[in-house]
N, C-alpha and C positions, 0 to 999 in steps of 0.2 A: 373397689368395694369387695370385703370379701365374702367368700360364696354359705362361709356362716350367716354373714348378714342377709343376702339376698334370701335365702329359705326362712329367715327366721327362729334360726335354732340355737340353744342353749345347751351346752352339757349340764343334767342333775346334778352332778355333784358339784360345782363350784359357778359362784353369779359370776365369773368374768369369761373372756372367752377362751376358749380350748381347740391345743391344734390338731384332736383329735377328730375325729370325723366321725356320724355316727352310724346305728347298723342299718344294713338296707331295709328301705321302708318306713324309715323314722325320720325320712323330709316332712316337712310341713307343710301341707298343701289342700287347696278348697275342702270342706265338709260335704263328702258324698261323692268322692273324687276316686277310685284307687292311685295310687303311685303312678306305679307303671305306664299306665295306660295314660296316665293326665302326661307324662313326660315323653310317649311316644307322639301323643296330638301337637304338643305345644315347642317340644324341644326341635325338632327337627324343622321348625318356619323360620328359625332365629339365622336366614342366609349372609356369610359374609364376604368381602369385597376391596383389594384394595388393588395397588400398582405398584410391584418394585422389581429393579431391575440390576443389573451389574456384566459390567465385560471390563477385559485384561487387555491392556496395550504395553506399548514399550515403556512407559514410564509409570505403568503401576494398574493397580485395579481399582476402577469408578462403580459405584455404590451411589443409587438415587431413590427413593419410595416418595409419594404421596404421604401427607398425614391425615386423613380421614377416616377415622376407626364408625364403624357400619355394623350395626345389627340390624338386618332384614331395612328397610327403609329409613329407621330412625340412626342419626348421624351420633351415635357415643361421645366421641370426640374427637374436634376438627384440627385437634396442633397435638395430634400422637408424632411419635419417636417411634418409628420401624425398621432402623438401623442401629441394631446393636453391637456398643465395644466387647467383642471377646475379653481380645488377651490385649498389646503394647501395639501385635502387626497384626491385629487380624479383625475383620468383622464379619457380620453377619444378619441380613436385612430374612426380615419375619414376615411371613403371609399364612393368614388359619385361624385359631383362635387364639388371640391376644393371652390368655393366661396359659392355654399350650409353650407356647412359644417360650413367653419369659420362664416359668420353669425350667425347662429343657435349656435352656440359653446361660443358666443360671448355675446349672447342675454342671453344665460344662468348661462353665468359666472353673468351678471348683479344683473338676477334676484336670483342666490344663495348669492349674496354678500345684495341684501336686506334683505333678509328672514334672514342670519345671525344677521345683525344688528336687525333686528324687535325682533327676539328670543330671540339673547343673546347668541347661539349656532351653532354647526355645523351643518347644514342639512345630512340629510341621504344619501346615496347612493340611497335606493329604491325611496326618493322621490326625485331627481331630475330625475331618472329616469322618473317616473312618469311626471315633470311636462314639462321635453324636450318632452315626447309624446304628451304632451295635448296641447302645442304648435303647433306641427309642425301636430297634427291630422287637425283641420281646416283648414289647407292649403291642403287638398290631393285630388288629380287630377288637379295638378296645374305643374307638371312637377317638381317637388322638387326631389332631391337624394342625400339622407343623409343615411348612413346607420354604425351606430357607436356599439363601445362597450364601455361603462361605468364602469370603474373599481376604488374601491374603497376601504377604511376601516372606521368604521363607529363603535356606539358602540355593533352591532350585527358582530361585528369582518369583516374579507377579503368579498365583496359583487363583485358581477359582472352582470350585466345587457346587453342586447341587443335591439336598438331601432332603429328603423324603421322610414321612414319620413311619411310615411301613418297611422302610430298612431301603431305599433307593438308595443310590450314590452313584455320581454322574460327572465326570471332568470337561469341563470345554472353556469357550471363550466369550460367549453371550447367552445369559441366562435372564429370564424376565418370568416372574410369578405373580399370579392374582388376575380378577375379575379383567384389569384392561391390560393384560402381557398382550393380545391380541394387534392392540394396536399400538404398542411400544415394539413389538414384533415389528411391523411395516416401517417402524423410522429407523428402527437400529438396521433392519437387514439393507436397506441404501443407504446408510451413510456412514458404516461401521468399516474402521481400516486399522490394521493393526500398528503401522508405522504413523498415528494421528499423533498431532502436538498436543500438549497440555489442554489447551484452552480450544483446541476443536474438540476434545473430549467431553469438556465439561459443555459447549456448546448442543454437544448428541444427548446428552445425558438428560437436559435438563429440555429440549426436545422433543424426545420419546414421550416422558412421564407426562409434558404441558398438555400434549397433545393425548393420551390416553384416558387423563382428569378429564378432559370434554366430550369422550366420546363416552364412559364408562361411569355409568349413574352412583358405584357405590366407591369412586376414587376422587380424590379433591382436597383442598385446602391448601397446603403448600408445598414445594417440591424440596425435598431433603437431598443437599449431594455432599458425599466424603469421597476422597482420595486415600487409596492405599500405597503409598511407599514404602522406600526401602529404609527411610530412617523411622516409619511407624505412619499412622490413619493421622488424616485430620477433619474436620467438620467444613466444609469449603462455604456451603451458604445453606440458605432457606431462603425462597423465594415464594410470593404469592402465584398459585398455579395459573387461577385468572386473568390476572398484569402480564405475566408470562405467555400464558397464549394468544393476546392480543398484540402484546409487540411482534411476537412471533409472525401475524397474519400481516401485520404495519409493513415486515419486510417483504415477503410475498406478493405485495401490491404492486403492478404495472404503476410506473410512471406515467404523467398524462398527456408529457412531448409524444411518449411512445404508442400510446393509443390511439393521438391524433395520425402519426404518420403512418400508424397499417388500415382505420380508419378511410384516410384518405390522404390516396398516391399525389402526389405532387402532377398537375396537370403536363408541365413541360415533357416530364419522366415522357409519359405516355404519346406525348405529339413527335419527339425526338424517336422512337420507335418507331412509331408509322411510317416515319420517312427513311429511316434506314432500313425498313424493309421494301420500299415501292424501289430505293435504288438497287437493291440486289435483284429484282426482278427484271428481267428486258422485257422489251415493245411487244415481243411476239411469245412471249413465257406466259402460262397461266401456273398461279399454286393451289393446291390441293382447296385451298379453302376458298380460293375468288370464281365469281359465278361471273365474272364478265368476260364474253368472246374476246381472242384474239382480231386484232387487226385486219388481217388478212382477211376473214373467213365472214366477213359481218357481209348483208344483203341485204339491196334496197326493197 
């Protein structure tokens, strides 16, 4: 919906809509209300919330979010897309505000699609990194929230970036944004190895995010995973987070031979001990732990 519609506002001069925007002060808002003030009460409760994450192994960069788009309690909508295609090799998963984001994401697809044509090649990962920062650095302290990962391959092989709508930029190997990174933090940091196969990746990935959807009130719905390779992105699945976390717990489960046997020791086990410790003891030996006299020393 656009943010004409939500205000309710028309430009005078023409009944259709206009992409101009109008002067401050001229939203439309309660009778008896100022501006300002009704938008410093109301604007800043609207809290948002999601889960995504990305790291770079040997065969490329994995790309997972949540899709539960969240305004303060109420669930927007439960089968959003917060992974988005850049360029051919490159993506970029979105945490902040959902029209932030696509903007910015938008502007940059442009500006890679020029620079392509101008070169005659692909752009980097490091520099589109670079040039979403130096965009969205001039806007800061303007309420912007964008806060993305950049995942890529490029001819310096799997790249991954983290950027900031305040001009951050940040290179590593495990990056996780939003409301449950917290708890996608604790699964990726034990089971994250750079030399992992395909399918233990997408295994971690999908993981992290089941397990953050449960723990983290404003993430849920389904878990998005792409692969980045060297011949381009692909969309690998959607999963239900729910289904997902409970198969996850299904495997976690003690088997119930193996509960019975720590439960309870096999009687023999324990009688066949006894007796090979009474024969390591001789007639006139006492151990530490037997409170009955020797032999020798007993009186009528």
């Amino acid at each position: 919906m656009a943010l004409q519609d939500v205000c309710k506002w028309q430009s005078p001069d023409t009944q259709g809509p206009s992409p101009h925007l109008p002067r401050a002060g001229g939203w439309a808002v309660p009778r008896g209300c100022d501006p300002q003030t009704f938008l410093q009460i109301h604007g800043p409760r609207l809290a948002h919330g999601t889960t995504t994450l990305a790291f770079r192994f040997r065969h490329g960069v994995i790309a997972a979010a949540d899709t539960r788009s969240s305004c303060g309690s109420y669930v927007a909508c439960p089968a959003s897309c917060k992974v988005i295609p850049v360029h051919q090799h490159l993506l970029g998963t979105t945490s902040g505000t959902s029209a932030d984001c696509a903007t910015w994401y938008r502007v940059l697809q442009r500006e890679l699609r020029l620079r392509e044509l101008r070169e005659g090649q692909l752009p980097s990962v490091a520099s589109a990194a670079k040039l979403l920062s130096a965009l969205m650095s001039r806007y800061r302290g303007l309420d912007l929230c964008v806060a993305t990962a950049l995942c890529g391959w490029d001819r310096s092989g799997p790249m991954l970036f983290y950027v900031y709508s305040d001009g951050t930029r940040l290179q590593g190997d495990i990056f996780s944004v939003g409301s449950g990174s917290p708890y996608a933090y604790g699964v990726l940091d034990r089971g994250y190895r750079y030399d992992m196969s395909t399918q233990e990746a997408y295994a971690l990935a999908r993981c992290a995010v089941a397990h953050a959807t449960h723990r983290d009130a404003y993430s849920g719905g389904s878990v998005d995973l792409f692969h980045v390779r060297e011949s381009g992105w692909e969309h690998v699945s959607r999963s239900d987070a729910c289904v997902l976390y409970m198969e996850l717990q299904k495997l976690l489960e003690p088997e119930p031979e193996e509960e019975a046997s720590h439960a309870h020791p096999e009687p023999a086990t324990a009688h066949r001990a006894a007796e090979e410790r009474e024969l390591s003891v001789g007639p006139g030996e006492m151990t530490p732990g037997d409170s009955r006299m020797p032999a020798g020393t007993e009186t009528v």
